[in-house]
N, C-alpha and C positions, 0 to 999 in steps of 0.2 A: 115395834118401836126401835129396838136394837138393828134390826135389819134395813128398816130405812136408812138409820145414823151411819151406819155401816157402808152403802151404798152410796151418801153423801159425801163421805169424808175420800171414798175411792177415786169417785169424779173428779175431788179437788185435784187430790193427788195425780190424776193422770194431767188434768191441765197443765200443771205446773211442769212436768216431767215432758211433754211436749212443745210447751214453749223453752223450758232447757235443751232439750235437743236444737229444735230450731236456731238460737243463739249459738250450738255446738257446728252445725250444719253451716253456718254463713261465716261462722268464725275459717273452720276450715277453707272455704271455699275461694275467703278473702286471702290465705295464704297461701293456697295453692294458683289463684292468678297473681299475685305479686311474685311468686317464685317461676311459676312458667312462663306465665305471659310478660313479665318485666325485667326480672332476674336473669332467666337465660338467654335472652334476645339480648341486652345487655350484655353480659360477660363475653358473648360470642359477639357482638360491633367492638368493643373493646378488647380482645385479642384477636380480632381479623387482621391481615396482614395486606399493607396499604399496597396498594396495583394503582397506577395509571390507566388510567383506558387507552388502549394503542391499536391502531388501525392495520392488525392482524391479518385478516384476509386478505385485502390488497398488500401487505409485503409480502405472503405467499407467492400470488399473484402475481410476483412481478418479472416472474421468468416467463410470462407466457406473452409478455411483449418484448421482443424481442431489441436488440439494438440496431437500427437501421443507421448509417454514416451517409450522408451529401457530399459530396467531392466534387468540384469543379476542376475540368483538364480543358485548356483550350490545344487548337491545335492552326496553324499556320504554315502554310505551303504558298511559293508564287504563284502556283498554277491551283486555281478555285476547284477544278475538278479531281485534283488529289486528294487535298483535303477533305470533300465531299466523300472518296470514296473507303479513307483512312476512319473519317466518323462513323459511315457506315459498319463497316467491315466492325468497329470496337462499340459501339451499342448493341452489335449480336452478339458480339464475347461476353459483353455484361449485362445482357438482357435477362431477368429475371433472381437479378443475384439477390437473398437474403441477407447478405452483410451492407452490400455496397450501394448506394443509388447514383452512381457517376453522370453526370452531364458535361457530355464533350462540346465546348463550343466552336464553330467555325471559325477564325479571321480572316474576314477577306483581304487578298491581293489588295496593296495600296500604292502609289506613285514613290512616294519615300523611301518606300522598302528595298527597289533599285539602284536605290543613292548610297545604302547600307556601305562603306569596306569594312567593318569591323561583325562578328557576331554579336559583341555588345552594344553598339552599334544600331542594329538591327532590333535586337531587346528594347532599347530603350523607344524606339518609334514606336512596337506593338506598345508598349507599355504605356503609354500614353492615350491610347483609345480603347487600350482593355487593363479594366486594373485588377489585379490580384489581392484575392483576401489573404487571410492565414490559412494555410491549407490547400490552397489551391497552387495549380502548375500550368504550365507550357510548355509543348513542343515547336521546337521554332528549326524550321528549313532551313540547311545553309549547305549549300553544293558540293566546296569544299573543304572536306570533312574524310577521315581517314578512317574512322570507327563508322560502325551505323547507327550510335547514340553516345553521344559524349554529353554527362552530367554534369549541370556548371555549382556552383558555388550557392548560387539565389534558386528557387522557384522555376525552373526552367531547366530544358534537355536540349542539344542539338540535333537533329537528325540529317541523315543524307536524303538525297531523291530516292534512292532506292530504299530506303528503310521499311519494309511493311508492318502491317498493323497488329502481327503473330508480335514482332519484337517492343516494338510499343508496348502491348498488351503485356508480354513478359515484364517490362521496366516498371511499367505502374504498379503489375501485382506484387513483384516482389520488393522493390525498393520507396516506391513512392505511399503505398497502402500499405505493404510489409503482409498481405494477406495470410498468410500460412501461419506467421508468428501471433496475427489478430486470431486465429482458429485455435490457435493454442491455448488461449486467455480465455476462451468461452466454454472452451469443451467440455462436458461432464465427464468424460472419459480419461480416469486417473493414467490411463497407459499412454495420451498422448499431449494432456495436460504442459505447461511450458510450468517451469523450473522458477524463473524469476519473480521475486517479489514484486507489491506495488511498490511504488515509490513513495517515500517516506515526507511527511511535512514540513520536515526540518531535520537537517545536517548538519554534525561540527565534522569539518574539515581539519585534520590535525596537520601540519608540516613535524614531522619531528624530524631532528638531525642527530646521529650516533657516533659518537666520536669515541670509543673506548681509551685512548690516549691521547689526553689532551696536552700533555706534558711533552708529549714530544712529538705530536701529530696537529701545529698549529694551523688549522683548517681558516683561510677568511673566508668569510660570505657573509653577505647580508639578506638575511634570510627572509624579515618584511620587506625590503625591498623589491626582492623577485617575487613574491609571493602577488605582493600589490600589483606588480607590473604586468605579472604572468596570468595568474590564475584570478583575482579579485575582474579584471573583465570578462574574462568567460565564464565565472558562475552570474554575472549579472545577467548575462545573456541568456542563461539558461535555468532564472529564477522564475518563470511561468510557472511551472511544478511545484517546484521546490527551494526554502528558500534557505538560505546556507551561511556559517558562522565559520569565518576561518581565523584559523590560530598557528602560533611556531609554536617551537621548544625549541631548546637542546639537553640533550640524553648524554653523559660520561659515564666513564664506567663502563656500561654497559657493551658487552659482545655477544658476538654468535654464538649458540652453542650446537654448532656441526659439524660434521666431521670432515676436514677438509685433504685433499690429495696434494700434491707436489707434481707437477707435470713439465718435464722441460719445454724449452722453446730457443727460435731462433732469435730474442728480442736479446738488449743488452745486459737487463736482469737472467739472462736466459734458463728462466725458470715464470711458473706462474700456479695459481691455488685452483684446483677443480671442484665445485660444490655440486654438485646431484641436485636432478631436482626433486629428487626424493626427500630428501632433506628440509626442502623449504619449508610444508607445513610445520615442523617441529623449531624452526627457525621463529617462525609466529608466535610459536606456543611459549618458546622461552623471551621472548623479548615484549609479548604484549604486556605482561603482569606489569611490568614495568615503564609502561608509557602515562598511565597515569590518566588515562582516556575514561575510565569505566565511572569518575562522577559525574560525566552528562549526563541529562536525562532526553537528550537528543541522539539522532541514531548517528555514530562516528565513522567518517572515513578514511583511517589513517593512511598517509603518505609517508615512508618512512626514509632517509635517504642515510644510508651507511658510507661510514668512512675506515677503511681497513686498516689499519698500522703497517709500514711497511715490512715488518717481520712478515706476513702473508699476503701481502699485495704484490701483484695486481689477481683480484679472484675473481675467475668466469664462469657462469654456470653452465654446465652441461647436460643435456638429455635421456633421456632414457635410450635411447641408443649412442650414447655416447660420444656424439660430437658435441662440438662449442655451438653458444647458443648465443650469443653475445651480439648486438643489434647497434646499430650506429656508435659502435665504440661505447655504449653503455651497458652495462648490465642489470635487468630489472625482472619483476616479476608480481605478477598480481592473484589475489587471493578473492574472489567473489565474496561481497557482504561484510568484508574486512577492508579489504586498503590494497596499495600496492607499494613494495621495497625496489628501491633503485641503489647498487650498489656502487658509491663514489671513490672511482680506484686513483689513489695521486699521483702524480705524472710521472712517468718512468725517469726523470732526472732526479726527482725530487728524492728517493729510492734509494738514485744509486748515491747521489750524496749523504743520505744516511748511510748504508752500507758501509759507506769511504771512512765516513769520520763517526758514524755513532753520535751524534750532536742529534738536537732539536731543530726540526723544521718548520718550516713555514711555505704555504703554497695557499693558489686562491681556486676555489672551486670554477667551478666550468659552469656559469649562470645554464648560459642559451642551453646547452648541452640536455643536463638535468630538468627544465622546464619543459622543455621538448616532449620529452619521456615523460613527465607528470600529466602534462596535458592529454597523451595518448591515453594514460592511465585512468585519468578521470571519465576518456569518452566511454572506455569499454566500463568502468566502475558501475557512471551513471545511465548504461545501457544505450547511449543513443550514438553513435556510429555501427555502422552494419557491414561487413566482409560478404560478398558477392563473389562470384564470378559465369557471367554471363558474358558467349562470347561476342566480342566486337563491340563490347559496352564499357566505359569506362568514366569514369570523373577527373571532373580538372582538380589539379594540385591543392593540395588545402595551404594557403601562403597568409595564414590568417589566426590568431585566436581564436575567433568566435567560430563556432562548428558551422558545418553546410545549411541553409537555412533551411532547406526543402528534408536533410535528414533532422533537424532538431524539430522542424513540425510535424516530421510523421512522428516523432516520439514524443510530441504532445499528444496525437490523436493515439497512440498507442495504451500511453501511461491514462487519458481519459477512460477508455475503454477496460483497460486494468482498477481502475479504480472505483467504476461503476460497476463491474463484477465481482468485487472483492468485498464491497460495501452490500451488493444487495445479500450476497453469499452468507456474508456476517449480519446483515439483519433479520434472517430467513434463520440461522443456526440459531441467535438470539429468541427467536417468536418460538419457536420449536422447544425449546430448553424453558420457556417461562410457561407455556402452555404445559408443559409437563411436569415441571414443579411447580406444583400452586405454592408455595409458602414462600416463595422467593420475593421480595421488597422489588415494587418498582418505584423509585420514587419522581417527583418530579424534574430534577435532573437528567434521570435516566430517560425518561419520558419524551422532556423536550428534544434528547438526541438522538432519539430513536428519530421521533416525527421530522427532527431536520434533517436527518438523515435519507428519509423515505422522500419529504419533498422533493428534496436537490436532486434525488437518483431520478425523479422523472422531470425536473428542469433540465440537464443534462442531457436525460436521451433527446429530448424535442430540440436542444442548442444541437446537440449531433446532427437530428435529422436535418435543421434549416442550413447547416452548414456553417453554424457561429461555433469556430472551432475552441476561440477564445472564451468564452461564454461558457460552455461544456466544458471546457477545464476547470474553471472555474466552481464552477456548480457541482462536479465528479469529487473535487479535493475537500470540498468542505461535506460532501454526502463522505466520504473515505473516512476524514477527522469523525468525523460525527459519531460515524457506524463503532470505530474501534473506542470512543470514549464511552460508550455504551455497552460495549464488550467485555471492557475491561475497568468497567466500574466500581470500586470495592465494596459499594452497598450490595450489589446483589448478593454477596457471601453473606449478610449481615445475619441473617435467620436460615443460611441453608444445613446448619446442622441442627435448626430446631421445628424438625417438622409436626404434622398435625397430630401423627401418634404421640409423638412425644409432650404435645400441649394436653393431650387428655389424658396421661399418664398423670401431668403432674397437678392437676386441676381436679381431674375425678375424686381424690384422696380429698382435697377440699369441699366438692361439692355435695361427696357420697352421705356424709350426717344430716347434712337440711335433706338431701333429697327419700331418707329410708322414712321420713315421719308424711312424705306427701304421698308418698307410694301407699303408705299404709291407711292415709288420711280417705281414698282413694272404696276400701272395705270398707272404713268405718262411714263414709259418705253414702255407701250402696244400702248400708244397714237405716241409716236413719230415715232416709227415704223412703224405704220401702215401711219404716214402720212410721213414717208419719202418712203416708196413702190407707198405711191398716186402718190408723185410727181415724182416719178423715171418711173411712166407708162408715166405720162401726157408729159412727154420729149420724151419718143419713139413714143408715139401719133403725 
């Protein structure tokens, strides 16, 4: 009887002891998918690090299409069979070229053209049945002719009867295409790579004027004035690229700090100041702190024009080999990616009447003089005049503000081309650098500038290939803006000193106490299973 009771009471007991398990078994199990399955999926969407999705492989990619250029060259002789054999002879110079896709077209002999006395003259007749885009040119036949290519001012060259198609060919590659400095811009080879920047989206133009003594050095100019007159039309002319903000000043106070010579002369001051042009960079270095240039947030080009006190006037710079360097009675000098200084010497009376009486003067700057030399300054600043010399080749007089038209289009099609390599170069460094650190933020910003960036770079090439020069600029400058606003984005620094170790460093510490009771939940799981299987045989037993 005891051993029945005994046996009854056991039973109970293990029932109950297995349905507590089972309650201990599901208990766990519910916390261990709420902690793995919801928890950590969880805390890991919620410290992911936001990315854009960006079209990575195609901005890799985009070196392996190369830049092809359209160029139309027409070409006009009286005699049809010249011409005919002038286009021949230059479709085999540029047959097969990877940069260039040239199409020379013929114009034929016309009755007009005989009527011609003038070479512009003659221009204007072709021009009327062939018309010229942006970027395109002409060679136009005129008998006589003393060069065997004289480059005019517009979209057009003269050539002689005799001019063949080696010289041509020379004129286009080098001045009209600019090829050699276009191979500089592309090369992957840092050894032969070109040196100049793209060209920036925006320019402050600074005029400053330096008067170190204005007390007795009373300088007149009217310095918006010239400014307006002089240089306000030729940066219009040349805002395709780039568009430009100009300003004056005047600077007192302020002098050189160089070491200067005493050099006699036979003038009636007979004496004059020799400055090195070793000197100059350090002439930069002390005088820019002080121009007051450095709160744009545009890129500056100052133009600086110095006025010497006659205590050291008149001062000419001299060489490294030591002769006078001094150019149309001005003295000047330019500094790549900086500006250029034009030194304003006061007129050798004005001098000697100080000298005589020691008094305060008064004299008026030399407008045309100084503009002259600014303008020169700004071609070679903003890269688009080019020094040649090919013989028997030469250009007509520049008697004009506005640059040669046929050199400021090649330095659109140039600066194009710089800006579509500079942009894909930087969106290619960009993909490289985010694919390598994952933890870096892209955000939508970033994102959008990337992508317009990548569009425009092949809107661009396709406006190159059709030969819409305008349109590729266009398209180049805003892939250029786009590429560097995305380069130089302050978000992407936002998490680059908090990488992934460093999220699990500071997390694990928070997560390590829930996680040591699921790890352990994990034993105690294996145990109750396996002894809720024992006792699920020992009942079919």
């Amino acid at each position: 009887m005891d051993e029945v009771k005994r046996k009854s009471v056991t039973k109970e007991y293990d029932d109950a002891d297995i349905e507590e398990d089972k309650y201990r078994m599901y208990s766990s199990m519910s916390f261990m998918i709420v902690v793995i399955l919801i928890g950590i999926p969880m805390w890991w969407k919620t410290t992911e690090v936001y990315r854009v999705s960006l079209p990575s492989y195609n901005i890799l990619g985009l070196s392996e299409n190369p830049i092809k250029t359209s160029v139309s060259i027409g070409i006009f002789t009286f005699q049809k069979e010249r011409s005919s054999l002038l286009i021949s002879e230059l479709n085999e110079a540029f047959a097969d070229n990877s940069l260039w896709d040239v199409k020379f077209v013929q114009i034929l002999p016309f009755e007009k053209a005989n009527e011609a006395k003038t070479p512009a003259g003659l221009e204007n007749y072709i021009l009327k049945q062939h018309q010229l885009k942006v970027g395109d040119f002409i060679f136009i036949e005129w008998p006589r002719l003393e060069e065997e290519v004289l480059l005019t001012n517009e979209r057009s060259a003269l050539i002689r009867t005799d001019t063949s198609a080696n010289k041509i060919k020379s004129v286009i590659n080098l001045l009209i295409l600019q090829t050699h400095r276009i191979q500089q811009i592309l090369t992957t080879d840092q050894r032969y790579a070109t040196k100049s920047e793209a060209p920036q989206a925006e320019y402050d133009v600074i005029v400053s004027v330096l008067n170190p003594n204005p007390e007795i050095m009373d300088a007149k100019w009217n310095v918006q004035m010239a400014i307006e007159t002089y240089l306000a039309p030729f940066l219009r002319d040349v805002s395709g690229v780039s568009n430009f903000t100009l300003k004056s000043q005047w600077k007192y106070q302020l002098a050189f700090e160089a070491e200067l010579k005493q050099k006699r002369d036979t003038t009636k001051l007979g004496r004059h100041y020799a400055l090195s042009e070793t000197s100059l960079p350090h002439i930069i270095t002390s005088i820019e702190k002080n121009l007051g240039v450095g709160i744009t947030d545009k890129s500056p080009i100052n133009l600086v024009v110095y006025i010497p006190p006659c205590s050291i006037a008149p001062i000419h710079i001299y060489n490294r080999h030591g002769n006078i360097a001094t150019k149309h009675n001005v003295d000047s000098f330019i500094s790549q990616k900086w500006g250029g200084i034009i030194i304003a010497n006061p007129p050798e009376e004005t001098c000697l009447a100080y000298n005589e009486n020691q008094q305060p003067v008064q004299f008026y700057v030399n407008t045309n003089d100084i503009m002259q030399i600014m303008l020169h300054q700004l071609h070679k600043l903003l890269d688009i005049s080019i020094e040649f010399n090919i013989p028997s080749v030469k250009t007509v007089a520049l008697e004009q503000i506005s640059p040669r038209r046929w050199e400021y289009e090649s330095y659109i099609r140039r600066s194009t081309i710089t800006h579509i390599t500079t942009a894909t170069n930087t969106l290619q460094s960009l993909i490289k650098l985010l694919d390598n650190i994952s933890y870096i933020v892209i955000n939508d910003d970033v994102g959008t500038s990337i992508n317009t960036a990548y569009e425009h770079i092949l809107l661009a090439k396709s406006a190159l290939e059709a030969n819409d020069l305008v349109s590729s600029s266009k398209y180049a400058k805003i892939a250029f803006t786009s590429s560097e606003h995305a380069f130089f984005d302050s978000t992407l620094l936002a998490q680059l000193y908090f990488p992934d170790e460093q999220k699990y460093a500071i997390y694990i510490p928070l997560f390590l106490p829930i996680m040591v009771p699921v790890i352990a939940s994990f034993s105690m799981l294996r145990k109750l299973i396996v002894k809720l299987f024992g006792a699920k045989k020992e009942k079919q037993n």
